[in-house]
C-alpha positions as CSV (number, residue, x, y, z in Angstrom):
1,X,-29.0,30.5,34.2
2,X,-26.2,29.2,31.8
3,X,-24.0,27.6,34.0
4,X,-21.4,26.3,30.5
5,X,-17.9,28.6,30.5
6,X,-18.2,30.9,27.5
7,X,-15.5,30.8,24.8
8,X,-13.9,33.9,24.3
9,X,-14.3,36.1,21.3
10,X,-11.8,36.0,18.9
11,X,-9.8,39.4,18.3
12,X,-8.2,40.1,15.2
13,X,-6.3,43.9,16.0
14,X,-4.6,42.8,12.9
15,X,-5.5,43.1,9.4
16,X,-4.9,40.8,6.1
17,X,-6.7,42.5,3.7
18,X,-8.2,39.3,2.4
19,X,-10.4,39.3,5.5
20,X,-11.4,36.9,8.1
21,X,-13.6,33.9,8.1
22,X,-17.2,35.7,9.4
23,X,-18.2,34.7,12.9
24,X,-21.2,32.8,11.9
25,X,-18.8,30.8,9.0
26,X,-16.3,30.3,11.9
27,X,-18.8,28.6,13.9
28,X,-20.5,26.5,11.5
29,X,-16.6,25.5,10.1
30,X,-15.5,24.6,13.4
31,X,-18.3,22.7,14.4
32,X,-17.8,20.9,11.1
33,X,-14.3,20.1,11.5
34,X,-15.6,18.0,14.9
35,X,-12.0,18.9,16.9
36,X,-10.9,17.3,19.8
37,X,-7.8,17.7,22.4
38,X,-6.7,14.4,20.3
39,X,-6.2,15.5,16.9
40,X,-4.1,17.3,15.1
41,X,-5.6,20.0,13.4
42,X,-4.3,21.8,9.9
43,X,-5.4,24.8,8.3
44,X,-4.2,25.7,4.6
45,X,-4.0,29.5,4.4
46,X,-4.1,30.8,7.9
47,X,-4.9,34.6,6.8
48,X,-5.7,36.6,9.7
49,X,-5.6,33.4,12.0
50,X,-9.6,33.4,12.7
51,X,-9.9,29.9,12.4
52,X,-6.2,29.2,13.4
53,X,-7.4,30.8,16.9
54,X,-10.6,28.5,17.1
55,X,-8.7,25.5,16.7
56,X,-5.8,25.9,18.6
57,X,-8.7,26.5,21.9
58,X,-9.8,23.2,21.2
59,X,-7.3,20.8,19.2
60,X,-4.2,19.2,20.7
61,X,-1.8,20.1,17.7
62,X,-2.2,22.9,15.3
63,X,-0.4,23.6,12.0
64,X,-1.1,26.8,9.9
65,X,0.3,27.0,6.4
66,X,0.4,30.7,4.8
67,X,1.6,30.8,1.5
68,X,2.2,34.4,2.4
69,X,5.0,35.5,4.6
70,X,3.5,38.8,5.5
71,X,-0.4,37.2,6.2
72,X,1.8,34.2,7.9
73,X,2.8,37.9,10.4
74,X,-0.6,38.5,10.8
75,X,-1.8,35.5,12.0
76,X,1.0,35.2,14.2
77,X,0.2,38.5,15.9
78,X,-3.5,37.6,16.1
79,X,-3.0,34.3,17.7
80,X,-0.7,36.9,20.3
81,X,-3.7,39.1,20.7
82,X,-5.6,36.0,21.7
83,X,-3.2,34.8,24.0
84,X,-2.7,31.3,22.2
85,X,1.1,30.5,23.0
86,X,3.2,30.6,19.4
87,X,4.7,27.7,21.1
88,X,1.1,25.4,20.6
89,X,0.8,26.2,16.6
90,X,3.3,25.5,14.1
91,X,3.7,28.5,11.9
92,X,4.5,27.4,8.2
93,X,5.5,29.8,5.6
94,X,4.3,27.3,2.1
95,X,2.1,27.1,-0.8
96,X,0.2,24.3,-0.1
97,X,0.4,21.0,-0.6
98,X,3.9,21.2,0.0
99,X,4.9,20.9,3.9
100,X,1.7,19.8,4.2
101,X,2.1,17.3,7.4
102,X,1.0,13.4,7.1
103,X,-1.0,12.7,10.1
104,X,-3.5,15.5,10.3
105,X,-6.8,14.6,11.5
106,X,-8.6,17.3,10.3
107,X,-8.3,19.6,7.4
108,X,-9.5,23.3,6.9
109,X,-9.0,24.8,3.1
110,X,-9.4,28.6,3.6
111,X,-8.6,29.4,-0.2
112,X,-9.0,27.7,-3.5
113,X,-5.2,27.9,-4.7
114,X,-4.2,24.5,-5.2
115,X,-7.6,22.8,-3.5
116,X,-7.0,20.0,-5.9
117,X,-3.6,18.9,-4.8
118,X,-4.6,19.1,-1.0
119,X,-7.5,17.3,-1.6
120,X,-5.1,14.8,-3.2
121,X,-2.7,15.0,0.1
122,X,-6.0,14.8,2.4
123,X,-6.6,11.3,0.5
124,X,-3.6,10.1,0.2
125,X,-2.8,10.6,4.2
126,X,-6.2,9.7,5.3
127,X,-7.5,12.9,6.5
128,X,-10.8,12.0,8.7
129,X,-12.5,15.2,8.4
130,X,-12.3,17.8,6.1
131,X,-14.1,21.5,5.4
132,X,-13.4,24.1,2.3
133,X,-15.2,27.5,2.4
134,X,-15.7,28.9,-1.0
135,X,-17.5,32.1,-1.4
136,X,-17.6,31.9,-5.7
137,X,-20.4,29.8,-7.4
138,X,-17.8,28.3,-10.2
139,X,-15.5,27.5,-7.7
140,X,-18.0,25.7,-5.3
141,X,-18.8,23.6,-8.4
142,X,-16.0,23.1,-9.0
143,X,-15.0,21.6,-5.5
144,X,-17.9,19.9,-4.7
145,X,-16.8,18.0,-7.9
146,X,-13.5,17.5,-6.7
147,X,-14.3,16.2,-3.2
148,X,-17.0,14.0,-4.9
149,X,-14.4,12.3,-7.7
150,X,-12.1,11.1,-4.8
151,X,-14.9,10.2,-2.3
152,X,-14.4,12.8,0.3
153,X,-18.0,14.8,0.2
154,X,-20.0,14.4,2.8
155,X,-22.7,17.4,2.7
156,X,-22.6,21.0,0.9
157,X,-23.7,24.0,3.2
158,X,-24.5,27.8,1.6
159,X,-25.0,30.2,4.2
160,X,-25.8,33.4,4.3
161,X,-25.9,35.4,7.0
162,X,-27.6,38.7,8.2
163,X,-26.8,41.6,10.7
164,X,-29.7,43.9,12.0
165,X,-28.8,47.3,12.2
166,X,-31.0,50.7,13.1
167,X,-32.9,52.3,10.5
168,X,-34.8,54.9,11.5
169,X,-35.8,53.7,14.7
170,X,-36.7,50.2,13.4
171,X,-34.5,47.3,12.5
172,X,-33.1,46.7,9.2
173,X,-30.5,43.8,8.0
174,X,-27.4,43.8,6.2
175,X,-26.2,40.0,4.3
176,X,-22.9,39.1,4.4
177,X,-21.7,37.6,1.2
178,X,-22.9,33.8,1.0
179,X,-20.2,31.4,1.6
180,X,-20.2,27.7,0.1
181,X,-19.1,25.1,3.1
182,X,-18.2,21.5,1.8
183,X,-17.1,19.1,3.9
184,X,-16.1,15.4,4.0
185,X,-13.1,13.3,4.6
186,X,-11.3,9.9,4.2
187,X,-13.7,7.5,5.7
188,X,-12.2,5.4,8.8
189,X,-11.8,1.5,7.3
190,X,-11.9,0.4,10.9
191,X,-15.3,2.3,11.1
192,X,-16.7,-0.1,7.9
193,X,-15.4,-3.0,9.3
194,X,-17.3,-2.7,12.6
195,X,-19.9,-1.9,10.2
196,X,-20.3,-4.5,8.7
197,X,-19.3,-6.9,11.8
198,X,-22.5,-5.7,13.2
């Protein structure tokens, strides 16, 4: 008998064309990102608000930058339809890095417009923990470089994942596109020192 509360399922009644993060990618992204009732959580193009929702169940601050006014809608009606209060994440209509805050704690990248330059803000502010999904193979090279010239990379993930469905009274499976998941962040000097101390 599993006596742990189950989480929720996300909903997402509303669409964004551009799709949510899968499930399985949710889940794997979020475990990543390590959050806490602590930190302050930001995620750089919110979309549908799938891994807006996550967080905001499990971080203590939540900020959601949408470049896009109209997917900015979505994931405000989404985080509605999962009964997160609007008053818990701060909705930010921007094109990243700009109004990006300065004391996140943990970073998601959701798209690859601009990865450079919040990579460059995630140093610079001393972002602990950071995760970028990338489902295109030049643009996972690319970033994996990226996190790996300023010292962020920690581990590179591809994932693919498969759904069973009937076929003719047996059981068949369908792939979801494989998904890139780099992660990393600004390593904690006070971390080193005890490090070394010891």
């Amino acid at each position: 008998m599993n006596l742990m509360p189950r989480t929720p399922a996300i909903r997402l009644p509303h669409d964004a064309k551009a799709g949510p993060t899968k499930p399985a990618v949710r889940a794997v992204t979020v475990s990543k990102l390590g959050l806490t009732e602590t930190d302050h959580f930001v995620e750089v193009g919110s979309c549908t608000g799938a891994v807006t929702v996550s967080a905001a169940r499990r971080a203590g601050r939540v900020t959601a930058l949408e470049r896009s006014g109209s997917k900015l809608d979505v994931t405000r009606k989404n985080l509605a339809a999962n009964d997160v209060p609007l008053s818990s994440v701060d909705l930010v209509e921007a094109e990243a890095p700009d109004e990006l805050p300065a004391d996140a704690d943990a970073l998601f990248i959701g798209g690859s417009r601009n990865f450079e330059a919040v990579l460059d803000h995630a140093v610079e502010t001393g972002v602990q923990r950071v995760v970028m999904n990338v489902s295109r193979l030049e643009t996972a090279g690319q970033a994996v470089q990226a996190f790996r010239d300023r010292e962020l990379l920690d581990e590179v993930l591809q994932l693919q994942a498969s759904h069973g469905y009937e076929l003719a009274g047996a059981t068949s499976f369908e792939s979801d596109n494989p998904v890139y998941v780099i992660t990393g962040g600004v390593e904690d000097e006070a971390s080193d020192d005890e490090e070394v101390a010891s």
